[in-house]
SEKOLBA-748752 format. One line per 5 residues: their letters; for each residue x negated, y negated, z of C-alpha. Coordinates in Angstrom, 1 decimal. Layout:
<rs>
a> X Y Z ~ ...
</rs>
This chain:
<rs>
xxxxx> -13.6 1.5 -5.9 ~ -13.2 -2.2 -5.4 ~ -15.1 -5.5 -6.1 ~ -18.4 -5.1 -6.9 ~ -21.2 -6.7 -4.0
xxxxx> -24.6 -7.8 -5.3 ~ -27.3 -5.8 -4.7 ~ -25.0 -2.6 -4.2 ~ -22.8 -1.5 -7.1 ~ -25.2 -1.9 -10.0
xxxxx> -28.7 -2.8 -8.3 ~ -28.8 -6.2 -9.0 ~ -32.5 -7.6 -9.2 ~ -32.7 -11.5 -7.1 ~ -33.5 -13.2 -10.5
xxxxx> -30.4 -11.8 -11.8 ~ -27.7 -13.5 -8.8 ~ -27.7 -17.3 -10.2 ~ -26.2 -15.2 -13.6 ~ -24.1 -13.0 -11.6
xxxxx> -22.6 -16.0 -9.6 ~ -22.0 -18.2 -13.2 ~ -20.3 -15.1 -14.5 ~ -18.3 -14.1 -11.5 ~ -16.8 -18.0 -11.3
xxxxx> -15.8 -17.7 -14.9 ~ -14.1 -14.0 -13.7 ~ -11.9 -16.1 -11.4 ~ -10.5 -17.6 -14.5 ~ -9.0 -14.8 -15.4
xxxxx> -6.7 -13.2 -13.0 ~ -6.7 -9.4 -14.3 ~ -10.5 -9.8 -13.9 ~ -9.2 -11.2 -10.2 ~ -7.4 -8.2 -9.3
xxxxx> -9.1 -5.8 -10.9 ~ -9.0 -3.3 -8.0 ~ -5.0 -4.1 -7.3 ~ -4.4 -3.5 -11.1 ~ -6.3 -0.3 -11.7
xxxxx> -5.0 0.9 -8.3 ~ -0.9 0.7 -9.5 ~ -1.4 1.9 -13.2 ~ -2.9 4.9 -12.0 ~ -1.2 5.7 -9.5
xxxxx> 2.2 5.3 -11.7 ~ 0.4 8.3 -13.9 ~ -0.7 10.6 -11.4 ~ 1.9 10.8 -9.5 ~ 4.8 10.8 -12.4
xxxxx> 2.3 13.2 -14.1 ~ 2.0 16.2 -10.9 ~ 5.3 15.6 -8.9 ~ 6.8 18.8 -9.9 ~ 4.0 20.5 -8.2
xxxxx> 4.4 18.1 -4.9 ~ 8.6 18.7 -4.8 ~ 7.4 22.6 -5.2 ~ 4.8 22.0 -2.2 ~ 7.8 20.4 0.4
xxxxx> 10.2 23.3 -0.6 ~ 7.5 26.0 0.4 ~ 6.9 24.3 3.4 ~ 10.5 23.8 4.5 ~ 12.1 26.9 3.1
xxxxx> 10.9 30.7 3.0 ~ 9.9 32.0 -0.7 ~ 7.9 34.9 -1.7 ~ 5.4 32.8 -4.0 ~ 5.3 30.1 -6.0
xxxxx> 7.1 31.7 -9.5 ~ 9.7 32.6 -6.8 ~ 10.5 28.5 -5.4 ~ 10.2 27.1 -9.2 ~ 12.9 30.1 -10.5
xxxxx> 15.2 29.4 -7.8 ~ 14.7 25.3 -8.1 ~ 15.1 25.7 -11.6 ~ 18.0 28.1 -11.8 ~ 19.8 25.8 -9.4
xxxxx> 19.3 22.5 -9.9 ~ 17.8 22.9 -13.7 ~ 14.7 20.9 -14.5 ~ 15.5 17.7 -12.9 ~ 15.3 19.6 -9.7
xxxxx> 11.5 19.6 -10.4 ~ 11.7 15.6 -10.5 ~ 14.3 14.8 -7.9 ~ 13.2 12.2 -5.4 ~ 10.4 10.6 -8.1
xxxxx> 12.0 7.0 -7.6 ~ 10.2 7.0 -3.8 ~ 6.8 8.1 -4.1 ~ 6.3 6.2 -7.9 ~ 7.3 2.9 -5.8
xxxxx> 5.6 3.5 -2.2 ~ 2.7 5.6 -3.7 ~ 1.8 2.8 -5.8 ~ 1.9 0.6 -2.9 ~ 0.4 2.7 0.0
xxxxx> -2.8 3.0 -3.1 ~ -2.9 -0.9 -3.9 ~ -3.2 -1.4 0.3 ~ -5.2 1.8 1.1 ~ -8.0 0.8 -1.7
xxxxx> -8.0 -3.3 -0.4 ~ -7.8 -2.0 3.6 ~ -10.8 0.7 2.3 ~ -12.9 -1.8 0.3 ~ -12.9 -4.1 3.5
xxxxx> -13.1 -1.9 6.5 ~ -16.4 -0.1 4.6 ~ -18.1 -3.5 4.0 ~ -17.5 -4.4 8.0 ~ -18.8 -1.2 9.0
xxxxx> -21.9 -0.8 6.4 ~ -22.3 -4.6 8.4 ~ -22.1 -3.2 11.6 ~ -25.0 -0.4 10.9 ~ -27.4 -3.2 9.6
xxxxx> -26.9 -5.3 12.5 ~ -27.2 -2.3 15.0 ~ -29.4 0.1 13.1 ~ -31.4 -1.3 10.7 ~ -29.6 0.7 8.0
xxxxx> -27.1 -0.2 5.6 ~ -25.4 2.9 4.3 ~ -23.8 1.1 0.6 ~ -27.6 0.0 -0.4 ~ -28.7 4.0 0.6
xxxxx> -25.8 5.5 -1.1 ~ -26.3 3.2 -4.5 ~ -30.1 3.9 -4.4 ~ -30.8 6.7 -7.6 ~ -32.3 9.5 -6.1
xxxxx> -30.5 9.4 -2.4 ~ -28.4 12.0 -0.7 ~ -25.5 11.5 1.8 ~ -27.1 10.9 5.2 ~ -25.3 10.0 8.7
xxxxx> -24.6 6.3 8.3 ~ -22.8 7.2 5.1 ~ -20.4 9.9 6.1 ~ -19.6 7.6 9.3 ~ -19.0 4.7 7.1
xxxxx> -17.0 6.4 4.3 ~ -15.3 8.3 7.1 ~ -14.2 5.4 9.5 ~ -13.1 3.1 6.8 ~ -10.9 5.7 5.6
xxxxx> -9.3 6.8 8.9 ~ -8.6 2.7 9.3 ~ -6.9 2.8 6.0 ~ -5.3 5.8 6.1 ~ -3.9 4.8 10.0
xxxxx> -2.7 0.9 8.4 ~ -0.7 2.6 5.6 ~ 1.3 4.5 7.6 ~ 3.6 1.8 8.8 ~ 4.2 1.5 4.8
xxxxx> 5.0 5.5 3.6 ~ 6.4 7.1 6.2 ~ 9.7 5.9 5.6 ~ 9.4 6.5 1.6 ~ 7.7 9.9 1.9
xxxxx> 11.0 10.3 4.5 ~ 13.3 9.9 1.5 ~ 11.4 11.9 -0.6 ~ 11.1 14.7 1.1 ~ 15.1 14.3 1.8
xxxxx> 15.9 14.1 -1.8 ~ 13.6 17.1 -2.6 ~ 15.3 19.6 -0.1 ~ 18.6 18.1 -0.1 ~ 20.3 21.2 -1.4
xxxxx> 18.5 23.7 0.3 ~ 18.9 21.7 3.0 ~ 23.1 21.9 2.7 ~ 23.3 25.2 1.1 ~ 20.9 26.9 4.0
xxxxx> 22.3 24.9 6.8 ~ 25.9 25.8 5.9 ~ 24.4 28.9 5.9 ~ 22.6 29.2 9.4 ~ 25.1 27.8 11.2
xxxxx> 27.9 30.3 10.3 ~ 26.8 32.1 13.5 ~ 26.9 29.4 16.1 ~ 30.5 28.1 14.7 ~ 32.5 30.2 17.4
xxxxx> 30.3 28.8 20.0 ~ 30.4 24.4 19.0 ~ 32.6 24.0 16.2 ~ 32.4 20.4 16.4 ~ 28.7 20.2 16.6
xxxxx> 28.8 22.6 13.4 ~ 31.1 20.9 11.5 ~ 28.8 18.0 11.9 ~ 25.7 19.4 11.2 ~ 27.2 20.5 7.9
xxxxx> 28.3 17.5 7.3 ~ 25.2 15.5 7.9 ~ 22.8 17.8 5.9 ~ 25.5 17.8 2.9 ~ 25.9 13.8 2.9
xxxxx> 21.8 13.8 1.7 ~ 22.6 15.5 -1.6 ~ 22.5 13.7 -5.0 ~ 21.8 10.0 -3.7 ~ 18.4 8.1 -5.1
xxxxx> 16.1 6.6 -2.7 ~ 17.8 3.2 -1.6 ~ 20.9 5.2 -1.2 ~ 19.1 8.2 1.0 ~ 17.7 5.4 3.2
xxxxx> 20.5 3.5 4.3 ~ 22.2 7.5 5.1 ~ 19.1 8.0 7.2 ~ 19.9 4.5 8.8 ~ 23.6 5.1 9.0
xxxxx> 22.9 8.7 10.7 ~ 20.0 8.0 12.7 ~ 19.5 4.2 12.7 ~ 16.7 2.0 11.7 ~ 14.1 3.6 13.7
xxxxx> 15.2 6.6 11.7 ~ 13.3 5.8 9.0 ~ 10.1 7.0 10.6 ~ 11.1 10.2 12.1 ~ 7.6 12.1 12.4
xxxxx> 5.7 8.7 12.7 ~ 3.0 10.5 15.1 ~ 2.5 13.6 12.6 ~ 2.4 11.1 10.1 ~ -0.3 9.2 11.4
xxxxx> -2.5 11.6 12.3 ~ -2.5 13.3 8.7 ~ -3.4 10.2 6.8 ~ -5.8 8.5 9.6 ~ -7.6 12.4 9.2
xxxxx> -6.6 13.2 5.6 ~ -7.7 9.7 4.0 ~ -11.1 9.6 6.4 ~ -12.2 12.9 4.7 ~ -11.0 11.7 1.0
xxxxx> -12.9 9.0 0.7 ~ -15.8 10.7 2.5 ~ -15.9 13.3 0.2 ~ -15.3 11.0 -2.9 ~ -18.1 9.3 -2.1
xxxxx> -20.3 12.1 -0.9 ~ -19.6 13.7 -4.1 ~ -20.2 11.2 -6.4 ~ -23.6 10.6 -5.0 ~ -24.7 14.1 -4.8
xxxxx> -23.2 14.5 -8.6 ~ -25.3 10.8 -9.3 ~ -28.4 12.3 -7.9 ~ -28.3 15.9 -9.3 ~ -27.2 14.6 -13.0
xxxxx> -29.9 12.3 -12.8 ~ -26.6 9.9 -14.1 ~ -27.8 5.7 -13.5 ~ -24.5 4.6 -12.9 ~ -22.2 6.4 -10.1
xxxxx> -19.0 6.0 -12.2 ~ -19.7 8.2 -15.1 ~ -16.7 10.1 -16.0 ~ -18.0 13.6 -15.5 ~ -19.2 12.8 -11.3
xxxxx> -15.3 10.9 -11.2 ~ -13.3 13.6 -12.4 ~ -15.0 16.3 -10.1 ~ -15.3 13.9 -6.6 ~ -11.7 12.8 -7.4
xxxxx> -11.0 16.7 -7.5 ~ -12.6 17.5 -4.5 ~ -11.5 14.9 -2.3 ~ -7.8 15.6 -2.7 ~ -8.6 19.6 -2.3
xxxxx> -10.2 18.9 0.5 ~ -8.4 16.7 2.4 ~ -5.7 19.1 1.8 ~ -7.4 21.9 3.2 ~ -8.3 20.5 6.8
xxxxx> -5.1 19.0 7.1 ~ -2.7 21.1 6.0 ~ -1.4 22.4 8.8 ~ -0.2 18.9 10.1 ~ 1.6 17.9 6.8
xxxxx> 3.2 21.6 7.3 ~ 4.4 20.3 11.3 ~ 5.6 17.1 9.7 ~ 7.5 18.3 7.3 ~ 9.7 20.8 8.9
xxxxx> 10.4 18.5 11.9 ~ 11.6 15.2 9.4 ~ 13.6 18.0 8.1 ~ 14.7 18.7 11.3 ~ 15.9 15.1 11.8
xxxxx> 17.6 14.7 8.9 ~ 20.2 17.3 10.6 ~ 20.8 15.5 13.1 ~ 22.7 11.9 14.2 ~ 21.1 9.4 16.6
xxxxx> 21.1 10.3 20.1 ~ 21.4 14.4 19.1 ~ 18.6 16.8 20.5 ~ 16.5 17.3 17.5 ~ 14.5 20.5 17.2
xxxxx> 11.1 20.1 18.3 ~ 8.2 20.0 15.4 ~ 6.0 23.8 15.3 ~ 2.9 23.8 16.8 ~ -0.1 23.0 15.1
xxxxx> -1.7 26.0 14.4 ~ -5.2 25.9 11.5 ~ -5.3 30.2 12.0 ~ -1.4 30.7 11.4 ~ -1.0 31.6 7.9
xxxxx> 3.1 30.3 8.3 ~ 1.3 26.7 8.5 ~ -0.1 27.0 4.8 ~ 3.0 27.7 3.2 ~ 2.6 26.0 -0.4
xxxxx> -1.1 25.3 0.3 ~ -2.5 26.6 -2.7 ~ -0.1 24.4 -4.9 ~ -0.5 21.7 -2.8 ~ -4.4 21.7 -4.0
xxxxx> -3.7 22.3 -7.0 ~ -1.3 19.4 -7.4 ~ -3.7 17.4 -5.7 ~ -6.7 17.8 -7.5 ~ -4.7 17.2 -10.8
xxxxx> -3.2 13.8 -9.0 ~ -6.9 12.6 -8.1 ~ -8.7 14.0 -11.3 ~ -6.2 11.9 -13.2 ~ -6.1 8.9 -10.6
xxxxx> -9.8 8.2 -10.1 ~ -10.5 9.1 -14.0 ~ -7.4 6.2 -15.1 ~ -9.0 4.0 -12.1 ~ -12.7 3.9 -13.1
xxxxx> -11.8 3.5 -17.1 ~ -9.2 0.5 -16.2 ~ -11.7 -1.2 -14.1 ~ -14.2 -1.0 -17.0 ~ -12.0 -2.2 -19.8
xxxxx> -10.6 -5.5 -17.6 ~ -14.5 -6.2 -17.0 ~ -14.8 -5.9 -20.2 ~ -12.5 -8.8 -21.2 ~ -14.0 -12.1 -22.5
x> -13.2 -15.3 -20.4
</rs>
């Protein structure tokens, strides 16, 4: 996951730190070797998310718009807007995902080594030496750790994506968004013509712009604060969604360590099936917020600044309208972490591996 500490990552023995110190001055030399973490954090995330966002632009149109099933949303998105439709708003989540990963993974790797901290000074117990032990199972301190430095990244990198998962989710809906506003408001014409005409108007000026373009609309519509439209849904998905990721990941690959009898926690077969469960997971609990976000930045992308926009559905986790897309949504994301922790672990490895 990050820079390695002694003593936790690969059970470094005392007589072993005056090599580890001589080796890790000489890493400094090298800068890859530096920013190992940073590096294998971008790459990947370039590759997982080029690599499944066909099944993510599928996810927001289930979400935002009625379909019978999936085959139904990719026939219509296809028939329509032919296969680019499938890759339409990419620019955005290639550039911010790759950032919100570099910052999440650096705002993780710290947060968990403050907290394991805080246990050892209050408790006795440092959950990073239990959960690199052979033989150990996830215990209390653990989850809490994994948990809370996860909800302190997830809640930092918010002020980052929000406004580029904005003009994603505008450039994915874009046309449905014109074609089935025109289409809804055909009823209330009689009653505000002017407020019709420009709700057409603003849901039409979103289609076929890229990402810089969408953004300055969304500025130009709705002004800078715009831009994060559904902060407070926002927040509260990824301060819950990554706490449980990176709890599970961890969990996981522990459990997997333990069971395989496996000596080192990064072997490909324990990252390939914790990478898969933590995205399906994370999905599963919080699903029903993502859903409430969604429609309501939709919502706001219909209207201009100072207009009444409509409010965001209630959260509801036993409404079966609030899972709308869920089952491609885990499907997309356990590809996008299978892939991102399995590129992660292996690019790691091979810049370690580099003479210097």
């Amino acid at each position: 996951m990050g820079s390695h500490q002694p003593g936790q990552q690969d059970g470094i023995q005392p007589d072993q730190l005056k090599d580890l110190q001589s080796r890790r001055e000489r890493d400094q030399k090298i800068w890859p070797k530096r920013y190992r973490t940073e590096i294998a954090a971008s790459v990947s995330s370039l590759l997982s998310t080029f690599a499944a966002f066909p099944l993510d632009s599928v996810k927001t149109r289930m979400q935002t718009y009625k379909y019978a099933n999936f085959t139904d949303c990719v026939r219509h998105t296809y028939q329509t807007e032919s296969f680019k439709g499938f890759f339409r708003g990419v620019t955005a989540p290639m550039a911010s995902v790759t950032l919100v990963r570099t910052i999440s993974f650096s705002v993780y790797q710290q947060s968990k080594y403050n907290y394991a901290a805080w246990f050892k000074r209050n408790f006795g117990i440092d959950p990073l030496v239990h959960v690199n032990t052979l033989g150990t199972h996830p215990n209390f301190s653990t989850l809490a750790c994994f948990g809370a430095a996860g909800a302190t990244a997830g809640s930092f990198i918010t002020l980052v994506a929000c406004p580029f998962e904005l003009t994603k989710l505008s450039a994915q809906v874009s046309v449905l968004m014109a074609d089935r506003t025109a289409t809804s408001i055909n009823a209330s014409s009689m009653s505000d013509p002017v407020n019709t005409v420009n709700t057409r108007a603003v849901a039409a000026s979103y289609q076929n712009k890229g990402t810089f373009k969408t953004a300055k609309n969304i500025i130009k519509h709705r002004g800078f604060m715009g831009l994060y439209s559904g902060f407070g849904l926002h927040l509260l998905r990824d301060t819950l969604g990554t706490a449980i990721y990176f709890m599970t990941y961890e969990s996981s690959k522990q459990l997997l360590t333990t069971y395989r009898g496996d000596r080192s926690p990064t072997n490909p077969f324990a990252v390939v099936i914790a990478g898969g469960l933590c995205g399906v997971a994370s999905w599963a609990l919080i699903y029903p917020i993502d859903s409430a976000k969604s429609i309501y930045q939709r919502n706001c992308l219909t209207s201009c600044k100072g207009e009444a926009v409509k409010k965001a559905p209630k959260i509801q986790f036993f409404n079966k309208t609030m899972y709308r897309g869920l089952g491609v949504s885990m499907g997309r994301s356990c590809v996008v972490n299978s892939i991102f922790f399995s590129s992660f672990e292996f690019i790691k490895k091979k810049i370690n591996a580099l003479e210097g």
